[in-house]
C-alpha positions in Angstrom: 18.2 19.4 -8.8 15.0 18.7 -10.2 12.2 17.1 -8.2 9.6 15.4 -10.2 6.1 17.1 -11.1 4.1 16.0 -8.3 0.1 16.4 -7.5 0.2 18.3 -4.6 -2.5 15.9 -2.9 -0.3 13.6 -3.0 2.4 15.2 -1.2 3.0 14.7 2.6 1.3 16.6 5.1 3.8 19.0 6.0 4.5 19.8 2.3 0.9 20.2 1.6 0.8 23.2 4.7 4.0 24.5 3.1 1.9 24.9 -0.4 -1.4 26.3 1.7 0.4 28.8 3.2 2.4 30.1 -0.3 -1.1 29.9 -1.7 -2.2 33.8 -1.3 2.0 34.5 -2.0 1.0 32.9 -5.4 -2.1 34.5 -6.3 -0.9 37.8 -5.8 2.8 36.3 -7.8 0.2 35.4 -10.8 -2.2 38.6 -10.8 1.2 40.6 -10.9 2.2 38.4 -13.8 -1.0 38.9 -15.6 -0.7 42.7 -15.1 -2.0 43.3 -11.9 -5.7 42.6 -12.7 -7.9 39.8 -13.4 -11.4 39.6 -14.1 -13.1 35.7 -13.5 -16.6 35.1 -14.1 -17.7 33.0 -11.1 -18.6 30.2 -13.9 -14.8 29.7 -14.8 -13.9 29.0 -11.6 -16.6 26.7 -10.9 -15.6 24.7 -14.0 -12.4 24.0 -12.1 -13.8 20.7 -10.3 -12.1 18.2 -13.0 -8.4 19.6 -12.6 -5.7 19.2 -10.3 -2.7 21.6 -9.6 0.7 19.8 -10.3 4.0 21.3 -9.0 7.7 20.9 -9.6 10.3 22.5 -7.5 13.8 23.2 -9.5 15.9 23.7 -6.6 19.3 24.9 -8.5 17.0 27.9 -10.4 15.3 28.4 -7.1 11.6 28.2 -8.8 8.3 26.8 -9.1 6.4 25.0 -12.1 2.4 25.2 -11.5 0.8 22.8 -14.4 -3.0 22.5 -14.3 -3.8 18.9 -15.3 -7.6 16.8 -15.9 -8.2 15.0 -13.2 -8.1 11.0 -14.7 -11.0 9.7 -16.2 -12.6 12.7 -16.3 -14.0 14.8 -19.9 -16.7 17.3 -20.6 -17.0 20.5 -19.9 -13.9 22.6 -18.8 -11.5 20.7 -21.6 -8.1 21.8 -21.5 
């Protein structure tokens, strides 16, 4: 089963502690991904004020999509 690619602000309270809590579990899931090291300027993630993070559970393959999206109404700097 598929559950449908949801903002996670606008999930329900306890689902939104579930995803706080997996949140350093992901960073670490990510850095791993990306080889084990990432360098950031401090200006790219300041230019993350017009996104959201999206997530879709896919319960049968037991995984997670992550989907940055622009927040609506919003253009300019930090265009993806």
């Amino acid at each position: 089963m598929t559950l449908a690619m949801s903002l996670i602000r606008n999930l329900s309270y306890e689902h939104q502690q579930l995803v706080q809590a997996m949140l350093p579990q992901l960073l670490i899931a990510l850095v791993n991904r990306l080889g084990g090291t990432v360098d950031m300027p401090a200006k790219e993630l300041d230019a993350t004020g017009g996104f959201n993070l999206a997530m879709q559970v896919f319960e049968d393959e037991k995984s997670f999509r992550f989907e940055v999206v622009k927040k609506a109404g919003l253009a300019g700097d930090g265009d993806r």
